[in-house]
Residue, then its C-alpha position, 0 to 999 in steps of 0.5 A: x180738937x181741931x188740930x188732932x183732926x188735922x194731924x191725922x189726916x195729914x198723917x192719912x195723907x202722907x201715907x197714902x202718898x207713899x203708897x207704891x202702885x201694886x201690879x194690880x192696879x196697875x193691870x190693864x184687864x182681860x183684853x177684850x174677845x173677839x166678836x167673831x168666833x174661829x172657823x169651826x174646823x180651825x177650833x177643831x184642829x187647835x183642839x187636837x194639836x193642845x190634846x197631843x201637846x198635852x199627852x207629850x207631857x205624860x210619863x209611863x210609869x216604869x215596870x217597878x213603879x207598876x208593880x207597886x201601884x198594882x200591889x198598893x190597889x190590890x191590897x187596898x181592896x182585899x182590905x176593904x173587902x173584909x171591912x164591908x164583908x164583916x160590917x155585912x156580916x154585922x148589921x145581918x145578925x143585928x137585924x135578924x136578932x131585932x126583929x126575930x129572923x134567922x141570923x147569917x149564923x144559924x143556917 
């Protein structure tokens, strides 16, 4: 019993010698932050220059994708125009029939 005991912490050990360090063990942290806070106008323009930077990154879609996406929007809410009209429509008749009204129907 012994010796199987040993056999296996020699295998454990040996394998956790060949273990290679990771690039997260070997990381040395967040680098901590400073205790005081930048100038509040200097916040302000750093703000500003990373907005700009931002929407120099931004395309315009051309005239051709436009007119697709415009479409695409378009057809999309007639679609569910008729979808929520007809379930209107349905659920109208339903309660009017349930409780004894007059359904959308009957005027």
């Amino acid at each position: 019993m012994v010796l199987i005991r040993t056999g296996y912490s020699n295998i454990a050990k040996t394998s956790e010698d060949q273990v290679t360090e990771t690039a997260a063990s070997s990381s040395q942290g967040r680098p901590a932050k400073k205790d005081a806070k930048a100038n509040f106008f200097a916040r302000i323009a750093l703000f500003v220059r990373q907005v700009i930077g931002e929407l120099k990154k931004v395309v315009a879609p051309t005239r051709k994708e436009l007119i697709n996406y415009t479409a695409v929007v378009l057809v999309f809410v007639a679609i569910m125009m008729v979808i929520v009209s007809l379930l209107d429509l349905g659920f109208g008749s339903a309660v009017g029939w349930v409780f004894g009204g007059i359904a959308p129907g009957d005027r």
